[in-house]
N, C-alpha and C positions, 0 to 999 in steps of 0.2 A: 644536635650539637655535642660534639665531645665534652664529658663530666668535666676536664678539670680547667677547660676553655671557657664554658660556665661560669665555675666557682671565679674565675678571673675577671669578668664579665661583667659579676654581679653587683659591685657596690656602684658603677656606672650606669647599669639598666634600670636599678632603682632609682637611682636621681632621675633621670628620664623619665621613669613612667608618673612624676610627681603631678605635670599637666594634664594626663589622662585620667587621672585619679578623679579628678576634678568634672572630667566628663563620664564618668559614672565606673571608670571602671578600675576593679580592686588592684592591690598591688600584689607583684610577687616577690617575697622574702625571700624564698627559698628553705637553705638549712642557716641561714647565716644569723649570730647571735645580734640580738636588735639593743642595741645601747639606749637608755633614758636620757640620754645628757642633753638632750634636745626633744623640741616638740615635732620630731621627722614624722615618727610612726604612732603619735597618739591622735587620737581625733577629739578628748575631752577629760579632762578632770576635775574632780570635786572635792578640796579640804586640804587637798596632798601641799606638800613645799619640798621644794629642790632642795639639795643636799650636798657639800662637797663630801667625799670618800673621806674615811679617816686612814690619814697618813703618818705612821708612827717610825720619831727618830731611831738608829737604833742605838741599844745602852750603850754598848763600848765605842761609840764616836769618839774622834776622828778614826777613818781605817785607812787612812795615808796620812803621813804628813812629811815635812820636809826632815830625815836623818842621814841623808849621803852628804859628804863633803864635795861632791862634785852638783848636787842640785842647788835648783834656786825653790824660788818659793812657789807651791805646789797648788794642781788648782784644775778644775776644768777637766774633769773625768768623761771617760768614754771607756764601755766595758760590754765585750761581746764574748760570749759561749762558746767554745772550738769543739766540738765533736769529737776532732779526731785525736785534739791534747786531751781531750777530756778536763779541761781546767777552762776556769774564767779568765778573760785577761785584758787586762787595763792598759790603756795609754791615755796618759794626763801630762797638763803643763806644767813646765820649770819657767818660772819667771827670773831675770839676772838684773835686780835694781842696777847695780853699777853698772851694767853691761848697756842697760837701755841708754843712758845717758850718755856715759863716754864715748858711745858707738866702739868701744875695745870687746871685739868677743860678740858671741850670739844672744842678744835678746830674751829669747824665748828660747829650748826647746821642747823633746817631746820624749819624757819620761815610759818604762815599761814596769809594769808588775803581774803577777801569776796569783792564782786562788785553787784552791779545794772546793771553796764553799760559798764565795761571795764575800765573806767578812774579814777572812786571816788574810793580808796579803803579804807576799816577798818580792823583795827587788831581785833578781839574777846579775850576778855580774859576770856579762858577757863579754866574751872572747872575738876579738876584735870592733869593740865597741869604746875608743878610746875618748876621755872627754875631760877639759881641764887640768889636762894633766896625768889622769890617772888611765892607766890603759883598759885595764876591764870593768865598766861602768852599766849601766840600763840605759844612756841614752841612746835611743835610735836613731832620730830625725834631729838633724840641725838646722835642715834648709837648704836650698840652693847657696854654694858657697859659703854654706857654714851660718849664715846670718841672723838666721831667724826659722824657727817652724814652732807656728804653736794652735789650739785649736780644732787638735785632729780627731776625726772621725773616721775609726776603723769600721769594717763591714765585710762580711764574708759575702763575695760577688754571688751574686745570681747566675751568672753565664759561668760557668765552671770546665769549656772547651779550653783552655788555655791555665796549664798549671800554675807558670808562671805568674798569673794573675788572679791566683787564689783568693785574696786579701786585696779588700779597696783601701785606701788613707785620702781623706780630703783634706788640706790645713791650708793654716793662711802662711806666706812667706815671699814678700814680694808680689804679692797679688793672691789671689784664693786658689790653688795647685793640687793636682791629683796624683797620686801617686800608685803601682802595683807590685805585692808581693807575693811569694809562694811560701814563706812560713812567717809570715806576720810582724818581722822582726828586719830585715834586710829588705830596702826600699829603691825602688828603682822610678822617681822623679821626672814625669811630665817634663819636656824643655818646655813649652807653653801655658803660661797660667790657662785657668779659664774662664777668671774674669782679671783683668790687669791692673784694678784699682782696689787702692786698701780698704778691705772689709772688715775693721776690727771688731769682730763677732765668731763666736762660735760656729761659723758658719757648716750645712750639712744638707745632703742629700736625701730625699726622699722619693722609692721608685714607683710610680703608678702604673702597673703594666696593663690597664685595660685602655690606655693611653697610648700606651707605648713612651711614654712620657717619663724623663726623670724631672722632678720639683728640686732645684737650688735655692735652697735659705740664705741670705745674705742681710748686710746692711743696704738702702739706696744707694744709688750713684748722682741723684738727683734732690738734693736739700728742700725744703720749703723757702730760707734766707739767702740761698746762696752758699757760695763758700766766705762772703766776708763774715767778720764778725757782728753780733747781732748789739745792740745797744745798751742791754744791759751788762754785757763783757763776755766774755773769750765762754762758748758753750757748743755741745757735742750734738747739734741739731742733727745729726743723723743715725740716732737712737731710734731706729724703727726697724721693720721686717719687712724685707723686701723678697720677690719671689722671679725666679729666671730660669726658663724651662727648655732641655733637649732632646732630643729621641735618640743620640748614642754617644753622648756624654763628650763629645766634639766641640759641634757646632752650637751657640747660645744664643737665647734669648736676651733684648734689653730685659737688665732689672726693671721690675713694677712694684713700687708702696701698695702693701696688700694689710697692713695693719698698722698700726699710730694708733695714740694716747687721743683717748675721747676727755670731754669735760670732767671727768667724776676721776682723771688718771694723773698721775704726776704725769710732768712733760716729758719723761724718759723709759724708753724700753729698753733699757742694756744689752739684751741679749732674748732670744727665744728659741726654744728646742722644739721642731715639730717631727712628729711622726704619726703613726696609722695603725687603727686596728679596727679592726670587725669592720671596714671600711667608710670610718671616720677618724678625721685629720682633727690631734689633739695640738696644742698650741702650750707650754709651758713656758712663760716670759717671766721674764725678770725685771719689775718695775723700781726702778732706782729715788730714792728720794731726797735729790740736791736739791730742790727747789729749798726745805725747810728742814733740811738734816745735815750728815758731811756724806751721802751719796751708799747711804744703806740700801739695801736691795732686798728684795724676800719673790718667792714664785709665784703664779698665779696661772688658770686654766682658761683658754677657750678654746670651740670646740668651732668646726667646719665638716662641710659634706664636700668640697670642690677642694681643699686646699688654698681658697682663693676670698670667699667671703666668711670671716668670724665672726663668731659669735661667743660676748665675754659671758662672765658668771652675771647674774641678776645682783647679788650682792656685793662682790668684790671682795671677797674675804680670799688670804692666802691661800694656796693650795699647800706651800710648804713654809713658814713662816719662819723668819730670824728666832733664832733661841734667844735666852735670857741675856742677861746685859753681864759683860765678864764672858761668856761663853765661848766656844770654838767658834761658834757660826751666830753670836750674837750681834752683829754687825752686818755681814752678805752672806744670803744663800742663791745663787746662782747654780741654775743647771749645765751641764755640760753637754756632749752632742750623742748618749747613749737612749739607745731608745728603752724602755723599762725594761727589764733583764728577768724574764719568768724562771721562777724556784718551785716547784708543785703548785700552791696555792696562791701563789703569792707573789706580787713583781715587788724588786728593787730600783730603788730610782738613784743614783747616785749622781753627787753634787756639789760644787764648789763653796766652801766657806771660809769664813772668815772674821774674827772675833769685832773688827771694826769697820766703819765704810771705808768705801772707796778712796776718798781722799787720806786720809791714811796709808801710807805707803810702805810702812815699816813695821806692819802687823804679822804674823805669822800665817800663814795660808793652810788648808788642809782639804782632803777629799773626806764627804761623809758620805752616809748611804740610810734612805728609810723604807719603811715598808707599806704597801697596802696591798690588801688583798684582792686575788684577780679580779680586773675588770672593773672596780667598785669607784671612777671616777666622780661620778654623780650619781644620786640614787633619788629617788621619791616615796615622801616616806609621809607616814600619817598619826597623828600623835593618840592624843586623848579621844577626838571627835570621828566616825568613823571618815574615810575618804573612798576615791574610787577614781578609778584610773579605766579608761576605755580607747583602747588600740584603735588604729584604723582599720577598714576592712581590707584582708588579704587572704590570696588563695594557700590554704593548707597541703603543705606537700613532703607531711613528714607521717612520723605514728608516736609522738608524745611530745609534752611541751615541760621545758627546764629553764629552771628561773636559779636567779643570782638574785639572793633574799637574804635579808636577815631579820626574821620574827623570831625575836624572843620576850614574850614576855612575863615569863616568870621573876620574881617567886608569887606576885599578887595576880594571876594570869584569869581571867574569866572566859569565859566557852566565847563570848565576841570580839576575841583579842586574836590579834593574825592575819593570813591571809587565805582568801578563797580565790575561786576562779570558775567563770561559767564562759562557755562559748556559746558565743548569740549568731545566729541566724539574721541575716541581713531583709530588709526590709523590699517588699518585692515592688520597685518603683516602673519598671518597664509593662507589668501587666496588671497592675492595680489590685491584685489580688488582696494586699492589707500593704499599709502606711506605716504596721509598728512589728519591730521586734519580738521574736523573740530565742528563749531558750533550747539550744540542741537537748532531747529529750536524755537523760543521762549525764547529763552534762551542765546542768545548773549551779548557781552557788548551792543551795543544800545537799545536792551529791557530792560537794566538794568534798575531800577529805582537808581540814583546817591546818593550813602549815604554820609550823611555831619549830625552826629553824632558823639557825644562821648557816648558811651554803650556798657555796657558789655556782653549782650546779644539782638543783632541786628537781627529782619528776613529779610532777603536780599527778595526784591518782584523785578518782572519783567513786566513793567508794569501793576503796582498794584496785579499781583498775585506770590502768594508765594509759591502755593501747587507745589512738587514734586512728586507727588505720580506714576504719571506716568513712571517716570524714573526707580522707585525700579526695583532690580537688574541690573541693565546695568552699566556696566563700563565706568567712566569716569575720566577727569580730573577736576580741577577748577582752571580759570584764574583769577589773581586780577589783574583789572588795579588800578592804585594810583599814586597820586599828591596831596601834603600836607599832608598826613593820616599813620595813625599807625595801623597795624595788629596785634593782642596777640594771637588769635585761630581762630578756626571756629570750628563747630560740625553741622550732620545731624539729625536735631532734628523727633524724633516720630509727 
């Protein structure tokens, strides 16, 4: 099979081979980094506790906010990387209070900004981009006749045969609308929604191509009450994540409720950002809290192998939580439709806030942006008592193994502080040879060299050597011992 037909291959041959697992036979990984955020690829642990990632604001928040006399109130970021500008570059919403009401003028629309660096941003005032008035503005998008565009999710296409369609834009305007560009900035507008019913949600695209399959994030089209009103008075029953899927961005699927507010949830999702990596479907929603507040919101994670079945946090704590009371984003932090934005080590997550809830209308809006470092969604970590973490068994098809750790624990640090790693030899059940484990000789925890790092990608050595080559193809497991130290991944690096 072609290498990189493989690599495309692979986060759907794993789900697959989950039932066979089961009848005795190992998995294949491959080279692909194995995320903790879930029990997929562990077969047992001992002491460890889940983890969210620390996510840190950053200082100089807000890095948008509403200063043009032509914007409205700011909000709903989306921020992709251009190669070829060699800049960042942002489109977020302008919201028009008056405008919503009077129906005088467009609603919504859809702001542009430029970066260096991720943090400084400028608005450009482009040349034929005329907007309330003033001729050279950053608005791009109004909408179909002007009316409305807000929502949108830029994305540099995959199919790059056709220049003029460099640049994707999804937004909502009259229904949920696709749009193509050839420099990101001049928009050339679908006559056909591609769904025709209002989805007031950040709605966005996600492409599975081992599928062939694009995933459409939406709200339902289908309520649990209906369209009437519910008894206790006038409420936005279709705060959920609904999911509707094409193979060429055409033809669509009905929407399907693929997540809703369990017992332990306020009754509202406002909004949820999904996207994908190491091939696992991240879920960042935005839980609103009308039920017992004026409709404050803060983020939260869960995690999916299909795009289709979630899985929330055990605990429920924020992933990105409302700042202090007074604050820019002390009131809503909603995410917009960018997927984390990689800087070397480090992704940015950038995100709508706002100093009060939602019912407040007349608060000031702004874009903020925080940081965590790569990959570190969920980690498993082990405190005072030792812990241990035991992978499932799969076949080895690299010559080293790197981990996304962080052991530090100094300055009071003892020689059983950190992390080891032994790979174990699988248990010989087909020919009864022995019933138990054990250690590749070389490769035990005491060969371990003790890691006492914080890095995102770590090569595990055993005394001082780190090559596995020897092992390719043999089935194994891998053991973490730990005390003090946090787990994110591991992967079999080439």
């Amino acid at each position: 099979m072609h290498k990189f037909l493989w690599i495309l291959l692979l986060p759907v041959c794993i789900m697959a081979q989950t039932p066979v697992y089961f009848r005795g036979e190992p998995l294949r990984i491959g080279n692909q980094v194995q995320l903790l955020v879930d029990d997929y690829v562990i077969e047992d642990r001992w002491k460890l506790t889940r983890k969210l990632g620390n996510v840190i604001k950053h200082a100089r928040n807000p890095v948008v906010v509403q200063d043009k006399p032509w914007e409205g109130a700011v909000g709903f970021p989306c921020v992709v990387y251009d190669d070829q500008l060699r800049k960042f570059r942002m489109y977020y919403d302008n919201f028009y209070l008056t405008n919503y009401f009077s129906r005088q003028g467009p609603s919504y629309t859809i702001g542009y900004a430029e970066s260096d660096d991720g943090f400084n941003w400028t608005k450009p005032a482009l040349e034929g981009f005329p907007s309330g008035g003033y001729e050279r503005t950053n608005i791009i998008n109004t909408g179909p006749g002007g009316k409305r565009a807000n929502a949108g999710q830029v994305f540099i296409n995959p199919d790059q045969s056709d220049p003029t369609r460099r640049f994707v834009m999804l937004f909502l305007g009259s229904g949920v609308r696709l749009a193509y560009s050839a420099d990101g900035l001049r928009w050339d507008i679908l006559k056909e929604p591609l769904l025709s019913y209002h989805s007031d949600f950040p709605n966005h695209l996600v492409r599975v191509p081992e599928l062939n399959l694009w995933h459409l994030y939406v709200r339902p089209s289908i309520r649990p009450n209906g369209v009437n009103e519910l008894p206790e008075g006038r409420r936005h029953t279709a705060r959920r994540l609904a999911l509707s899927t094409s193979p060429d961005l055409s033809t669509w699927s009905a929407p399907r409720t693929i997540l809703y507010p369990d017992e332990r949830d306020e009754p509202d999702y406002d909004s949820a950002l999904v996207f994908r990596r190491h091939g696992v479907f991240f879920a960042l929603y935005t839980q609103m809290t009308q039920e017992k507040g004026s409709s404050e919101t803060q983020v939260y994670l869960a995690t999916s192998r299909d795009g289709i079945h979630w899985e929330r946090t055990w605990d429920r704590q924020p992933f990105i939580p409302r700042g202090a009371p007074g604050s820019f984003d002390g009131g809503q932090v909603a995410m917009g439709t960018a997927t984390p934005v990689e800087i070397g080590d480090e992704s940015l997550l950038y995100y709508y806030a706002s100093p009060a809830g939602q019912q407040e209308l007349y608060k000031e809006t702004s874009v903020g942006v925080a940081r965590m470092r790569r990959d570190r969604f969920v980690g498993q970590w082990a405190g005072e008592q030792t812990g241990y973490l035991l992978t499932r068994q799969f076949i080895l098809e690299g010559s080293k193994l790197v981990l996304n750790v962080s052991s530090q624990p100094a300055p009071y640090q003892k020689e059983t502080d950190g992390i080891r790693v032994a790979i174990i030899e699988a248990p010989d059940y087909q020919t009864k040879e022995t019933m138990t484990e054990k250690a590749v000789p070389g490769f035990t925890l005491e060969d371990c060299d003790r890691i006492k790092t914080d890095n995102t990608a770590h090569t595990v050595t055993w005394k001082g050597k780190s090559d596995l080559s020897a092992l390719k193809g043999k089935a194994v497991y891998l053991r973490f011992y730990m005390k003090k130290a946090g787990l994110y991944s591991f992967q079999i690096g080439l």
